[in-house]
N, C-alpha and C positions, 0 to 999 in steps of 0.2 A: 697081498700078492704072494701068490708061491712062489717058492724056490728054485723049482723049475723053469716057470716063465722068465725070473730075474736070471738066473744065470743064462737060459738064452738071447733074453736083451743084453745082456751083459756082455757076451759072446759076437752078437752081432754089432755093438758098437764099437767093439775092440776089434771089428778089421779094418777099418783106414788105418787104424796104428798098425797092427800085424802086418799089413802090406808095406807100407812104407818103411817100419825093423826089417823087412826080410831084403826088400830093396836098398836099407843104409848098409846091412852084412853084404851084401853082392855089391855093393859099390866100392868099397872098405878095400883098400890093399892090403890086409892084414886084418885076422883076426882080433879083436880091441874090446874084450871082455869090458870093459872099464865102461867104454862108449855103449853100449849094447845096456848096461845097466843106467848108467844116466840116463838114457833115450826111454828108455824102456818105464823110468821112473817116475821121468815128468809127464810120461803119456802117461801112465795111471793114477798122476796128480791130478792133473787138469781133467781128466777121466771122471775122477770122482768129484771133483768143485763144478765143473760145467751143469751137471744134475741139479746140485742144489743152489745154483744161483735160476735157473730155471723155474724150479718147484717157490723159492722164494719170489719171484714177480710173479707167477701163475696165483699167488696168494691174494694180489692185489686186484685181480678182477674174475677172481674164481664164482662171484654170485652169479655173474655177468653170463660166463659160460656155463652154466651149471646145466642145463636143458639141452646142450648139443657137445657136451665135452666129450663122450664115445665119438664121435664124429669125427673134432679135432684132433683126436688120439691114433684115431686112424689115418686120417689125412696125414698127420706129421710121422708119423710111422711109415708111411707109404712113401710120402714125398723121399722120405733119410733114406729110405730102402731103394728105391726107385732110382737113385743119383747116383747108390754106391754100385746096383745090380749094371748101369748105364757104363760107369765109371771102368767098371772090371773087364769091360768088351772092347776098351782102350789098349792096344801090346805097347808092352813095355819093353825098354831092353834094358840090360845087366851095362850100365856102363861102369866105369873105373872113375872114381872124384877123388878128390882130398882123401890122406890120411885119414886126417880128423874131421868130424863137424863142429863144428863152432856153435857156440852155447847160444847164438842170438837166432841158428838155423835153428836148434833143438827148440827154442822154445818158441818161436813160429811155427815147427811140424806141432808141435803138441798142441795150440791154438788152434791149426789148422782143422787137425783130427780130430777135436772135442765137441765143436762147435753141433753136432749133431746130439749129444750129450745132453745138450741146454735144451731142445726141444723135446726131447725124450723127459726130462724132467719137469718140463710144464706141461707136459700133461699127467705127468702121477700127481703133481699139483691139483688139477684137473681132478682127474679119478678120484681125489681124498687119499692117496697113496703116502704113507710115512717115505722120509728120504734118506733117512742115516743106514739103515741096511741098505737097502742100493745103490745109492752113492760109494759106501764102501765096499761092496762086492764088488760093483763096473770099475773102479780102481783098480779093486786086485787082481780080475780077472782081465783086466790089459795089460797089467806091469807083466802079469806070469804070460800071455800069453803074445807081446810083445819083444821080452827078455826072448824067450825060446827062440822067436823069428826073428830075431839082431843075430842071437847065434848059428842059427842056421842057414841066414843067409847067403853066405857062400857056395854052400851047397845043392840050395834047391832053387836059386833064384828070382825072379819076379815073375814066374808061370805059376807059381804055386799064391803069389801074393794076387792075382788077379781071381784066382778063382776061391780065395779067401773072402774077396772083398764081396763076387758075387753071391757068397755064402753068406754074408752075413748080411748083404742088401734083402736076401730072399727073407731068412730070419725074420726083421722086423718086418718086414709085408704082411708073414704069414702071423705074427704077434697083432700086429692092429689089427688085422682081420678078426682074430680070436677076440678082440675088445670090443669090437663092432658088434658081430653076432652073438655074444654073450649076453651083452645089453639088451640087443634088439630081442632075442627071445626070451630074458630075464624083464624084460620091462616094457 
């Protein structure tokens, strides 16, 4: 897989996290550098392990799939894209919570936000796709791209996290699609 394509899966699976940092900054009484990096950490933990517990069961019945895995790739690309483009047409508002969040919310938002992760890695499963660069890019490129949107939160609100999220719903659509017809005219 290019690098290209991996940073913009990368990109579109890092905005459930980006919307919800920009929404914990705009809820936040106070700027909280600290919290903004923890948040922003565990999304790009769980980030990058969600991929390869996926890519590892996709291992386990990859013969199985082998003859329609462009398919599933697609489908599961569309479905992850399709929930979050749905998702983003939801208004949000900027309300005021806690201080702090509490480390048992952090690492329920992170659980939350990954879970799309996991199917995106059963299918490079699928595809014959190595996982340790991906997994490690979609990490890093949620922690940075997370971090930013905890800090900026304040600033720009949960208008910007909605149209984050449609952005990155679209991404993956237009990524399966690319899987799909690559296939279909390569084979």
């Amino acid at each position: 897989m290019d690098l290209a394509t991996l940073l913009l899966i990368a990109v579109g699976l890092s905005m459930d996290a980006v919307a919800v940092s920009l929404a914990s900054g705009c809820a936040g009484t106070r700027a909280d550098a600290r919290q903004a990096i923890a948040l922003a950490s565990l999304f790009g933990l769980f980030q990058a392990l969600m991929p390869v517990a996926g890519w590892l069961a996709g291992l386990g019945f990859k013969a199985l799939i082998a003859h329609f895995d462009h398919w599933l790739a697609f489908l599961l690309l569309a479905l992850i894209g399709g929930r979050m483009v749905r998702e983003s047409r939801r208004g949000r508002e900027c309300r005021r919570g806690p201080e702090r969040m509490g480390a048992a919310t952090m690492l329920g938002l992170a659980l939350a936000t990954s879970i799309d992760a996991l199917a995106v890695g059963l299918s490079f499963s699928a595809l014959a796709v190595g996982i340790v660069r991906p997994a490690l890019v979609i990490g890093l490129v949620t922690f940075a791209l997370s971090l930013l949107a905890g800090i900026a939160g304040r600033r720009v609100g949960p208008r910007l996290g909605e149209r984050a999220e449609l952005l990155g719903g679209l991404i993956l659509i237009a990524i399966g699609l690319r899987i799909l017809i690559g296939h279909l005219a390569g084979g």
